[in-house]
N, C-alpha and C positions, 0 to 999 in steps of 0.2 A: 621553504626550507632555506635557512642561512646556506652560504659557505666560504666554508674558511679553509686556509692549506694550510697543513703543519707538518714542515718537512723534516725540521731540527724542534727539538725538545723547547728551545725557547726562539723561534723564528716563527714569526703570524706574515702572511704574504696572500693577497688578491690579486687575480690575475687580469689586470688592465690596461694600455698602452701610456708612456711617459704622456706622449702628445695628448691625452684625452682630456687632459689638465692644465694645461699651457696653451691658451688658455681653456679653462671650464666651458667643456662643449653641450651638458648637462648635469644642472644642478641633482637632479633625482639620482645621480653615482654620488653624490655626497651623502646621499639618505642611505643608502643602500648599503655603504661601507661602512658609517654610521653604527647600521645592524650587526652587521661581523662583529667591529668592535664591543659590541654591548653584550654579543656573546662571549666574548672572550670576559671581559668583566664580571660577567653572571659564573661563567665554570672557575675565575678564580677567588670569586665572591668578595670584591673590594668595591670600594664608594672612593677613585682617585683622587682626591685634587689635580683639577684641569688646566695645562698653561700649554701658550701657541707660539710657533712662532709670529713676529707683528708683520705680518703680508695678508693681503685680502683673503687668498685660499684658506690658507690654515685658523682664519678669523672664521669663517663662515663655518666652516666644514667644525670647526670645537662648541661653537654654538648650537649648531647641529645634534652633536652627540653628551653637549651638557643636558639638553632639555629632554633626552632620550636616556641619559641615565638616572635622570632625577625621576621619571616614570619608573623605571626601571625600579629604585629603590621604592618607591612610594608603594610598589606591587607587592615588593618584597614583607616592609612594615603590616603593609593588612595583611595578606597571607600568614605572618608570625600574629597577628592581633587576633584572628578567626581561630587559628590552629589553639593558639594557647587558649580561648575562650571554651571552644568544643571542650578543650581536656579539661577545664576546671569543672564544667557542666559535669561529666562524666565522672570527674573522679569525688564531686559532692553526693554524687547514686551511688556508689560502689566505694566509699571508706575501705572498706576490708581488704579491697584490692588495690591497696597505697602503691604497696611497691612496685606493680606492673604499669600503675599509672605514669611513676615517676618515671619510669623506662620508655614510656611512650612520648611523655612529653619531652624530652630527653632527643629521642627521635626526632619526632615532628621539629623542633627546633632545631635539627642540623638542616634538615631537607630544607627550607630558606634561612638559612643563616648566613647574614653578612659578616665579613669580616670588619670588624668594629674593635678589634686590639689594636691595630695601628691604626692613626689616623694620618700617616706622612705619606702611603700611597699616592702617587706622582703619574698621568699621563700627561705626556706633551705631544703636542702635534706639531712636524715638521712640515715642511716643503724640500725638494731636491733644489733648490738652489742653493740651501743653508750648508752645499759642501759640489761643486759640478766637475771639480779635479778629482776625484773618486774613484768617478764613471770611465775616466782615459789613462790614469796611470794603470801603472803593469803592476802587480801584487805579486811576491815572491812564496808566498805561504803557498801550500799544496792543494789544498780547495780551489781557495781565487785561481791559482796558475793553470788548473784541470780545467777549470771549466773554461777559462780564456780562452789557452790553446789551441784546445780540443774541443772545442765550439759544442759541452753538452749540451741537452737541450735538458731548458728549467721551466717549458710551459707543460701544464699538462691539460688532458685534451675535454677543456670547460668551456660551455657557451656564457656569455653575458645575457642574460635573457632581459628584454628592455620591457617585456609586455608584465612584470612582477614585480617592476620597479617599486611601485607605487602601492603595492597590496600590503597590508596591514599582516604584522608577524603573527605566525601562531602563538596560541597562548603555552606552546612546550616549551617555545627558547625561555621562557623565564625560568622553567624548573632546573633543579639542580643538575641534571643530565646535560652531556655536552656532545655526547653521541652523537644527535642527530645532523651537528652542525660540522664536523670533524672529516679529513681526508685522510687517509692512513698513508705510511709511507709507502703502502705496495699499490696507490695508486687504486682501492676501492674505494666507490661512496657509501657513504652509513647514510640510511635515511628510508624515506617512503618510497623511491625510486627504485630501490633495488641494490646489487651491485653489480660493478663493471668489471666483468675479468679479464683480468692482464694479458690472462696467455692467448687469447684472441691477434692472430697474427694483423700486423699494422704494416702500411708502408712507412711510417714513420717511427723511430725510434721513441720510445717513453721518456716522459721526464726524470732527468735524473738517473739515466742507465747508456751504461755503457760497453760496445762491442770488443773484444780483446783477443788476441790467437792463444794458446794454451797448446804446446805437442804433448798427444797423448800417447798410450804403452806401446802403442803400434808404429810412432815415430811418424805420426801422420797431425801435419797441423790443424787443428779443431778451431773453429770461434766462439766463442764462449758470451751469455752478457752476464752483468751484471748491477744492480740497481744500486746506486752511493747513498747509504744510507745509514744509520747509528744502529743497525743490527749488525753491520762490518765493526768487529770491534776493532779491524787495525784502520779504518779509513776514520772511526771516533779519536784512534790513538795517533793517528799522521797530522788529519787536516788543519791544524793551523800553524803545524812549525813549517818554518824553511823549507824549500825543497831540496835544499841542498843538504840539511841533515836529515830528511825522511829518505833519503839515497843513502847516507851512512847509516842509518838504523837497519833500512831494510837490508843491507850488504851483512851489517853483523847479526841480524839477527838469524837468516837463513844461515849464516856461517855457524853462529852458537848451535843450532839447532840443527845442523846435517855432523858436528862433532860430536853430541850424544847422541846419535846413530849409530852405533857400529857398523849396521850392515853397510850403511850409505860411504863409510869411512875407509871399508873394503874393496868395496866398488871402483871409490876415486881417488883413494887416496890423497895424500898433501893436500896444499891449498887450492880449494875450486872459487871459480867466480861463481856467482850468481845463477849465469846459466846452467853451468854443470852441475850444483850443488841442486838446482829443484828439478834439473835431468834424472838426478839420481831419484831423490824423495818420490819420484811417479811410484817407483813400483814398492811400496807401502802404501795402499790400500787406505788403513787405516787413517793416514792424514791426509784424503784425498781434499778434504774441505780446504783445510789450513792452507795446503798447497795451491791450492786455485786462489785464493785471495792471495797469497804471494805473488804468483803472475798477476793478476792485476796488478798492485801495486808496483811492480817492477815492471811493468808494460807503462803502465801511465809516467810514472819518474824517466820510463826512457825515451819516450816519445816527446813529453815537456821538455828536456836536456835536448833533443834533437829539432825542436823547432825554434831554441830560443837562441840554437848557435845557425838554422839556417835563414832563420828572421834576423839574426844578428839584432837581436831586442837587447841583449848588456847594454849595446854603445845607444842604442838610445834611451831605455833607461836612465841612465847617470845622466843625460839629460833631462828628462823628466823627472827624477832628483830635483837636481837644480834649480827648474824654474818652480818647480811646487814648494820647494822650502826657500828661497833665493837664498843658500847659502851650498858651498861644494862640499865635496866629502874631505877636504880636509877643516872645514868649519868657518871658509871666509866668505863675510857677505861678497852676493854678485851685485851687479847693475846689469842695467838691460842691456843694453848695449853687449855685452857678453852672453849674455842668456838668446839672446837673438843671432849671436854669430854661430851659434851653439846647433839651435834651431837650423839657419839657413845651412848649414854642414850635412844635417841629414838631409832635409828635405829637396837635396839638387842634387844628391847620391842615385846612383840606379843599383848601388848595394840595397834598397830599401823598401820593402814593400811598400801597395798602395795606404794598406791598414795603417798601417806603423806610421805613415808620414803624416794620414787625417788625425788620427787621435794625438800625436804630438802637437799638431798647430790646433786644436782644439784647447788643451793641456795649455798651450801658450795662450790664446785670446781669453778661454778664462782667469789666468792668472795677472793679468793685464789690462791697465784701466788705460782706459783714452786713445787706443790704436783705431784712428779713423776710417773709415770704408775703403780709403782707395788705397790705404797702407794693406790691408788686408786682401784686398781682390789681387794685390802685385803679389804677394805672399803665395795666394794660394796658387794663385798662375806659375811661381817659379819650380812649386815642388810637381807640377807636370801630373796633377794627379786625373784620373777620369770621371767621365759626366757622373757617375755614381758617387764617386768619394766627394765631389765638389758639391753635389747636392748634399750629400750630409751634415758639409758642414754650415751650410747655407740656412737648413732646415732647422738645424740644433741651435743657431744663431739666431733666427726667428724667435727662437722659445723665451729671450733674451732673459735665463735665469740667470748668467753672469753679472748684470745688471740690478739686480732684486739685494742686494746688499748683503754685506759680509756681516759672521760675527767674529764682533772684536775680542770674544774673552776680556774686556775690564779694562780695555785701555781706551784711553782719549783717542780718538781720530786726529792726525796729523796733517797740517792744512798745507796742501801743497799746491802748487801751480795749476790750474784747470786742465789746462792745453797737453800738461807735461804728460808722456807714455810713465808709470808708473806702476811698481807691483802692489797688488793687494795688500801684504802684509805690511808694505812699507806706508800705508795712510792710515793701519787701522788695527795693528796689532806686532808691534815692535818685540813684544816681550816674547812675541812665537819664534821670530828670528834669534832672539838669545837663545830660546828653548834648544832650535835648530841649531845651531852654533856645538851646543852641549853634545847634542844626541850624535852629531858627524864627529867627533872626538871621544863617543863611546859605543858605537853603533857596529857589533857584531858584525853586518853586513853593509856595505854603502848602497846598495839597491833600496835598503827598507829603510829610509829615513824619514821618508813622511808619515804623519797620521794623519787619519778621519779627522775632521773637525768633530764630529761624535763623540771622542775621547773627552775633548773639553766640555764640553757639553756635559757629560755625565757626572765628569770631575765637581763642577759648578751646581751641578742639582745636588750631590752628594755632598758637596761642604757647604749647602744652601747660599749660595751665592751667586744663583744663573737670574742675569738682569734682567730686569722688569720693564726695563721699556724695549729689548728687543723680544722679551718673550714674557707676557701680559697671563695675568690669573683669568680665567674666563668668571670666576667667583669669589670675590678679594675676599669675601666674609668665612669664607671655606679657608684660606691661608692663616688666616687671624687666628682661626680656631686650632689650625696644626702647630703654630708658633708659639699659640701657649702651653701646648703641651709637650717642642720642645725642650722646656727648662728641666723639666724629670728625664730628661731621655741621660745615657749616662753617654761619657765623653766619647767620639770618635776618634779614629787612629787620625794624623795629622797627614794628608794627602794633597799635594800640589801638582803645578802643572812643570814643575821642576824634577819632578819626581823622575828616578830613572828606575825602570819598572822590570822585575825580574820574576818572570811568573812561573818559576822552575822550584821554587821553593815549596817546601812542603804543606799540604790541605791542611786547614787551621782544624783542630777536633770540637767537631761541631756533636756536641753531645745536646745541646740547647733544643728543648721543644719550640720555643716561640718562635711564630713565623716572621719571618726576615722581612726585610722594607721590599715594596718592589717599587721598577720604574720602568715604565711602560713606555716607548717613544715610538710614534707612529708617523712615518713617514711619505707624507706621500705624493708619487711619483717613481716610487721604488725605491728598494735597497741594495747595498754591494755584498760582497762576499769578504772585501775588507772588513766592511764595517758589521758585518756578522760575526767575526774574529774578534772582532775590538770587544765588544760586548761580554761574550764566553769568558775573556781575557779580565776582563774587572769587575765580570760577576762575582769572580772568583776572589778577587785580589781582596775587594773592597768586600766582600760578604753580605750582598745582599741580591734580590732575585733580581735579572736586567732581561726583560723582555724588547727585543726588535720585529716592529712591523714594517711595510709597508704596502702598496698597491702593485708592486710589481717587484720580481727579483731580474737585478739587472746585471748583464754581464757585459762582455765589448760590443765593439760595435761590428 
């Protein structure tokens, strides 16, 4: 039996350690994820054109899972050649019974039916090097900054089993059922195993759920949990804005909502905060639900507001701004030299936690080319951190994905000095620091100035222009054949990486039966919760399906 997690609607995630891939400890977890993958292409019945990024892993691991989808269809084709054969047989006996026939085969042809209306279906296979600033900036959106924080826990409780690696799939994963391969969001398994119930007391909290206090009628504090999940419809309607407007929404909307109250309005009269106004709402009964999902979300916004003013994460933030975009919030390139004085500020603070100082100089070494070994051991020696944070970063530095190459988005490399300490963007992608330039001169918040490299990424598959030599077709003959059928396809909307992106505007009326393009990116080494947002964010925009996978969902450190 596959499996596979599916926590969000369009989020595919396997639960297996960064390091087990940096390097490849064994080859049989290529095969193995390979599977997952080939189920998820079976439940959403596409035949993708395959492209990788050009690093050994993602070479191996796409080759892998081309010669496993090409089985896959090959299964598909006879299955449809038998099915249809049976019915012609049958419906040559039985003339009189035309019409049932036709309803049969009608059937039978959805149960394997690929998806063969679009042929621009797109998977690409990443690696986490292709973005390692990701993993250490601070995300302001209400997801990323929950699970930061608040340290939830996003494993849930799966063995890797090594003695199946190697067994040959059953012949169900090809049927049209997806069942068997599937994890619900309450944390049951579907399959021949049985199911696992929740309510079975753990010493460890579940994935994805969270503890919170709740006073109830008796004015006695209760703990409460509760699992983040898209059955909350206000944690589907919070998690990727701001947090700092999911604090103004959730203020007016318990405020709207304890004003058509009367009772509540008699109660407490004039203007109540937060507390008092869901003080009141206890004794209504009726909204007992509604009401508990308000403490949540106003327990989690309070507790996010209270760790970020006693982590004092702002003032390093706007640093890690800085060196990830090398431009400030008011829009002027930096140099290092500044980006480093920036750095050594926190890092020799005893305002500063141990976390906050690793993940900074992390944030720094990857954004920085040529900072030699004993510049870095003084580095880490000054911010005084301990044998635990110093390993981490030693270990993450071993992985040397910083090293594994940038993408340029379409620009020439800039040939600088060897020797010279240099940022990323400034040898290999000029046009992002305009970008950045832009975005600090119209960016709502100066915390969220950065993006996922993902963004471009998507941008580039979308306007078919994602490079061919740093991301290679595993089937050139398969692109050939999408390219001619480009020419009939009708014009797209004109979308750049200039674009300044407002995704508040209103759902396009999708009255349209045809199925929309999808793009599949699978990532592996694991994915962010940034880059989960990104996704959701230009499914929407851009109008087509955007699936994220990867081998692990990744939070801080």
């Amino acid at each position: 039996i596959l499996s596979l997690l599916c926590k969000n609607e369009e989020l595919l995630e396997r639960g297996v350690s960064l390091f087990n891939y940096f390097p490849l400890i064994n080859n049989d977890i290529l095969s193995q994820i390979s599977s997952i993958l080939l189920s998820v292409c079976s439940c959403l019945k596409i035949f993708p054109s395959i492209r990788y990024q050009n690093s050994e892993l993602c070479r191996s691991f796409s080759h892998i899972f081309y010669n496993s989808i090409k089985n896959l269809h090959t299964i598909y084709n006879d299955k449809n050649k038998i099915t249809n054969t049976n019915i012609n047989t049958y419906s040559n006996k039985n003339n009189d019974n035309q019409s049932d026939n036709n309803n049969n085969n009608h059937m039978n042809n959805d149960i394997y039916h690929y998806n063969n209306n679009r042929n621009d279906d797109i998977l690409l296979i990443l690696d986490r090097s292709i973005d390692t600033s990701i993993l250490f900036i601070h995300d302001y959106s209400y997801q990323s900054l929950c699970y930061d924080l608040l340290n939830i826990n996003t494993i849930y409780e799966m063995q890797f089993d090594q003695t199946k690696i190697n067994e040959q799939p059953n012949e169900h994963i090809y049927s049209n059922t997806c069942n068997d391969t599937y994890y619900d969001d309450k944390n049951t398994e579907m399959g021949g195993e049985g199911k696992k119930k929740k309510n079975k007391k753990k010493k460890n909290i579940d994935a994805h759920t969270v503890l919170f206090e709740i006073t109830n009628n008796d004015q006695k504090k209760e703990e409460k949990e509760a699992l983040l999940s898209e059955e909350d419809h206000l944690w589907s309607s919070y998690r990727h804005h701001h947090i700092q407007d999911v604090n103004e929404i959730i203020k007016n909307e318990i405020s709207a909502f304890t004003e058509k109250n009367a009772v509540v309005k008699i109660q407490k009269k004039n203007v109540l905060n937060p507390t008092e106004a869901l003080d009141a709402l206890r004794s209504l009964p009726q909204y007992e639900t509604l009401i508990e999902q308000y403490w949540l979300h106003y327990y989690l916004c309070n507790n996010c507001f209270k760790l970020l003013q006693d982590k004092n994460i702002v003032d390093v933030g706007l640093v890690e701004q800085d060196i990830c975009c090398n431009v400030d919030k008011y829009g002027k390139e930096l140099n290092h030299q500044k980006n480093l004085a920036s750095v050594n500020t926190i890092i020799t603070s005893d305002e500063y936690d141990q976390e906050e100082k690793t993940r900074l100089l992390l944030l720094y070494f990857m954004n920085y080319i040529n900072i030699n070994d004993n510049d870095k051991m003084k580095i880490i020696e000054s911010a005084q951190l301990n044998l635990f944070m110093k390993n981490i970063i030693n270990e993450f530095l071993k992985l040397n994905l910083h090293n594994s190459g940038y993408y340029s988005a379409s620009d020439e490399p800039i040939q600088l000095s060897s020797n010279k300490i240099h940022h990323v963007l400034e040898n290999s992608n000029k046009k992002k620091i305009k970008h950045y330039k832009n975005v600090a001169k119209n960016s709502k918040y100066e915390l969220s100035r950065h993006e996922p490299i993902i963004k471009d990424i998507i941008l580039d598959i979308y306007n078919d222009t994602l490079d061919e030599n740093y991301f290679p077709h595993v089937d050139p003959t398969h692109q050939q054949e999408i390219k001619a059928g480009h020419a009939s396809h009708e014009n797209k909307q004109n979308v750049s990486r200039g674009t300044i992106w407002d995704f508040k505007t209103e759902n396009k009326n999708q009255t349209k039966k045809e199925k929309k393009r999808k793009i599949l990116i699978f990532i592996i080494g694991g994915i962010t919760y940034p880059e989960i947002k990104q996704i959701y964010e230009m499914s929407n925009e851009l109008d087509v399906d955007i699936y994220l996978g990867g081998t692990n969902l990744l939070t801080s450190v």
